[in-house]
N, C-alpha and C positions, 0 to 999 in steps of 0.2 A: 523168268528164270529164277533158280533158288541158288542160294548158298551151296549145297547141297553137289557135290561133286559125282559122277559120272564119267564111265570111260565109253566113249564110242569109235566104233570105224571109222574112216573116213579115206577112202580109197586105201584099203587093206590096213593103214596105221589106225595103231591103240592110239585115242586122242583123251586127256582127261578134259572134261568142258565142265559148266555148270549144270542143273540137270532142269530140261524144259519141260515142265509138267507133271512127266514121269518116264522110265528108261524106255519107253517104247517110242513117246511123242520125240525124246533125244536123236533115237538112232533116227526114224524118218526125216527129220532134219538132215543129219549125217548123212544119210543116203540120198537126200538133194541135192548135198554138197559136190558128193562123189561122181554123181548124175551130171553136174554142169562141170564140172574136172575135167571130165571123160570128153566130151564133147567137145573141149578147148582140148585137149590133148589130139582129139582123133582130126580134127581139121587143122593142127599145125604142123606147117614141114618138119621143123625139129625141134628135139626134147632139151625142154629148159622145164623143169618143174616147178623151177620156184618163180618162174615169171608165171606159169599155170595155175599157181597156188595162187599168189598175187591177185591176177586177173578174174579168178571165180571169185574172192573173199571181195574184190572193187564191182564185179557185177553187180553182186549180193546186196553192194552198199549203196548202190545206185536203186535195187530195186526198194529197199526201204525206204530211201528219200523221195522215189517217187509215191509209194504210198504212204507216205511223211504229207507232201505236196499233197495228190490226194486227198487224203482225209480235212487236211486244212479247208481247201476250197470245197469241201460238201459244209466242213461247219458254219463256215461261213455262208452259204447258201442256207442253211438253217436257217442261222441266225436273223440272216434278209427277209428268211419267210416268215420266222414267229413273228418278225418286229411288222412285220405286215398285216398279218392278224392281228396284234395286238390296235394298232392304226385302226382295221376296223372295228374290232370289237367296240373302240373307245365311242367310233361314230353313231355307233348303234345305239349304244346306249345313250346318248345324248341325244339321238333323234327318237329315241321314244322318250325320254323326260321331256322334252321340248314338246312332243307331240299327245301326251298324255291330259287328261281335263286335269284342271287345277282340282284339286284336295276341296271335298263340302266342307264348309265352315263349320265348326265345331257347335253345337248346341250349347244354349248360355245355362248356364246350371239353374235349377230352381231356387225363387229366393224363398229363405226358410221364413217361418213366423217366428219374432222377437220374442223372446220368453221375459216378462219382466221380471 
């Protein structure tokens, strides 16, 4: 979201919001809001708007914390897998040092003649 104010629908109300990306990605949002309104509005016996309002804005909030949750437990599932790789990476490499021939000895330099 930006600083950056906008007005959108929202079940026929002018709403001023922040503005999400740009006025079109806004209103889509606004018309998902209005989308789940609607739906809690058409399955209750009777009209309480602002428990309506309420109840879509506590869905909404439930649905980010579960992709809150979500996203936590894949990073962490990442993270279980890099540090896994990393484990073997480490092995590998120690098992070809370990398994590599030692290093030829270095040739001993030529002795020079003494200049008197």
């Amino acid at each position: 979201m930006t600083d950056k104010p906008i007005t959108v629908s929202i079940n026929r109300i002018a709403v001023p919001v922040p503005e999400y990306i740009d006025a079109r990605h806004s209103q889509e949002v606004a018309d998902q809001v209005t989308a789940r309104y609607k739906q809690i509005e058409d399955s209750s016996i009777r009209v309480d708007t602002l428990a309506f309002q309420l109840r879509t804005a506590y869905e909404f909030a439930v649905r980010v914390r579960e992709l809150e949750d979500e996203l936590r437990a894949l990073n962490n599932r990442f993270i279980a897998e890099l540090d896994g790789i990393h484990t073997r990476l480490q092995s590998i490499m120690l098992e070809a040092r370990d398994s590599s021939p030692p290093p030829a000895p270095k040739p001993k330099p030529k002795s020079r003649p003494r200049l008197l």
